[in-house]
C-alpha positions as CSV (number, residue, x, y, z in Angstrom):
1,X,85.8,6.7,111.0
2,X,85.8,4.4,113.9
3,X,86.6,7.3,116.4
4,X,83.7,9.9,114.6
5,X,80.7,7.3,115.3
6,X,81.3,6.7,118.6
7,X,81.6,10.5,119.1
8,X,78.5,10.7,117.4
9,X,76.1,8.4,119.9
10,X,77.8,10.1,122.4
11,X,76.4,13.2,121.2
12,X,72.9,11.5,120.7
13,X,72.9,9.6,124.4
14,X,73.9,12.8,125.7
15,X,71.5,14.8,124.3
16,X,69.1,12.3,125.4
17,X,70.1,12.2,128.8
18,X,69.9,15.6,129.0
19,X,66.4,15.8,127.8
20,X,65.4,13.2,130.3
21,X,67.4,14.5,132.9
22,X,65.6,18.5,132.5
23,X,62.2,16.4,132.3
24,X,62.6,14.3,135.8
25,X,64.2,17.9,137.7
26,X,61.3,20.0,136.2
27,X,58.7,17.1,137.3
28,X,60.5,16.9,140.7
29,X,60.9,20.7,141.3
30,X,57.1,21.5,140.6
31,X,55.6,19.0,142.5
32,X,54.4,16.2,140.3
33,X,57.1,13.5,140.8
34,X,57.9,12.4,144.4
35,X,61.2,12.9,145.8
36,X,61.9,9.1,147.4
37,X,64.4,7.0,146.3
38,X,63.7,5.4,143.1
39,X,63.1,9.1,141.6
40,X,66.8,10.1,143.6
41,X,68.9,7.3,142.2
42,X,67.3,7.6,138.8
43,X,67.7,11.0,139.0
44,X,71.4,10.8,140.4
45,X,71.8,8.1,137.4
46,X,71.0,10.4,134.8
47,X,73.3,13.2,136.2
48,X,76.1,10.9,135.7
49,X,76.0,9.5,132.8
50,X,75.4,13.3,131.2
51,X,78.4,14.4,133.0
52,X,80.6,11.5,132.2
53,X,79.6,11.9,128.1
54,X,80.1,15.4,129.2
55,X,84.0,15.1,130.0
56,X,84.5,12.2,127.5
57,X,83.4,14.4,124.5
58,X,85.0,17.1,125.8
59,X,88.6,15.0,126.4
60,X,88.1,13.6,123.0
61,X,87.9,16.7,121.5
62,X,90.7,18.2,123.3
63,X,93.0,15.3,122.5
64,X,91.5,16.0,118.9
65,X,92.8,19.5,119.0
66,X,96.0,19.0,120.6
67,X,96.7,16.2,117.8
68,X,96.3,18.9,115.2
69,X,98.4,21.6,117.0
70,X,101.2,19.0,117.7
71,X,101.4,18.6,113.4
72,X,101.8,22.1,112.5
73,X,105.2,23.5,113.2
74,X,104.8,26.6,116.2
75,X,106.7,28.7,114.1
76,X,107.2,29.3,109.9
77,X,110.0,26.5,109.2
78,X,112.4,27.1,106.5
79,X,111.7,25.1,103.1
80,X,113.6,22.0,103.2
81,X,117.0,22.7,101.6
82,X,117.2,21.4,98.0
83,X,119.9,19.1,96.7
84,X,122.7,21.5,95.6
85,X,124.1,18.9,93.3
86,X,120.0,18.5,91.3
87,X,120.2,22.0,90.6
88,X,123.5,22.2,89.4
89,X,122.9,19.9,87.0
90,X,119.8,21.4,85.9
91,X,121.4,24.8,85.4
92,X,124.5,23.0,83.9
93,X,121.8,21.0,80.8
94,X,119.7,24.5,81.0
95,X,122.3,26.7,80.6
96,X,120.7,29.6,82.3
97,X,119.0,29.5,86.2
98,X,116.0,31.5,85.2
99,X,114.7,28.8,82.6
100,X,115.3,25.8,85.3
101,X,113.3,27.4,88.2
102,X,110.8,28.4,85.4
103,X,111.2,24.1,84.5
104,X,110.5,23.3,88.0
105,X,107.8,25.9,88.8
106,X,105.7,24.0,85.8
107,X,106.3,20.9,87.0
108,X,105.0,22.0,90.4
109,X,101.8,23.0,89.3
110,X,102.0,20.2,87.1
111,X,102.4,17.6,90.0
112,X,101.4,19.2,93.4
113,X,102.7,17.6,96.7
114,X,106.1,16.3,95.4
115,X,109.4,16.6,97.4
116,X,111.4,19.4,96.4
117,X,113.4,17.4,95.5
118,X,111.8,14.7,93.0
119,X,110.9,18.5,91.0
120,X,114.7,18.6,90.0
121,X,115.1,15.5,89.7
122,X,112.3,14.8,87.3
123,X,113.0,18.3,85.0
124,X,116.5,16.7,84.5
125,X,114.8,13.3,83.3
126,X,112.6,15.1,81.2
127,X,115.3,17.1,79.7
128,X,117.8,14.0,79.4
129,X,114.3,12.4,77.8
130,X,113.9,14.9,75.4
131,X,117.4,15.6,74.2
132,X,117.8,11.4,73.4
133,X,115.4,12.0,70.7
């Protein structure tokens, strides 16, 4: 949140600046402002600052970007292989394969954003659960 404020009065000085900035050049190019050089350093003051928001916004956001690229994989990655032994044991208390992916698919839409793993896991609990009774 920190990072999005400060981006955010950078936006607002900039914009700012800029308006300033196309005020003092319009005043200076038609002839109501003097060129001398309080209206030069003010007017070189104001082209720097817009510039350095400029780049900084613009670095920010490229960092931003490259942060996001660098998270997602360049190319479609295999699902993480599942414990051979979880579903073996599964099948083994199900009896059939079918009815345990069928067990795990429910529990999946049950419980989004689990390991692949903890699924097995936890339709072997549940079965182990529900047989003790």
């Amino acid at each position: 949140m920190g990072q999005e404020f400060v981006v955010i009065i950078s936006i607002v000085i900039m914009m700012m600046t800029g308006v300033i900035l196309g005020y003092v050049l319009s005043q200076l190019i038609l002839g109501f402002l003097m060129v001398n050089l309080v209206t030069f350093l003010g007017t070189l003051s104001l082209i720097i600052i817009f510039g350095t928001l400029y780049f900084v916004l613009f670095w920010e956001l490229k960092k931003r970007q490259s942060r996001s690229w660098s998270t997602q994989p360049a190319y479609p990655t295999e699902e993480p292989h599942r414990d051979v032994d979880l579903q073996s044991q599964l099948f083994a208390k199900v009896g059939d394969a079918a009815t345990a992916k069928r067990l795990v698919e429910q529990l999946k839409q049950n419980h989004p954003g689990m390991s692949e793993d903890w699924y097995w896991q936890r339709a072997i609990a549940d079965l182990d659960r529900d047989r003790g009774r």
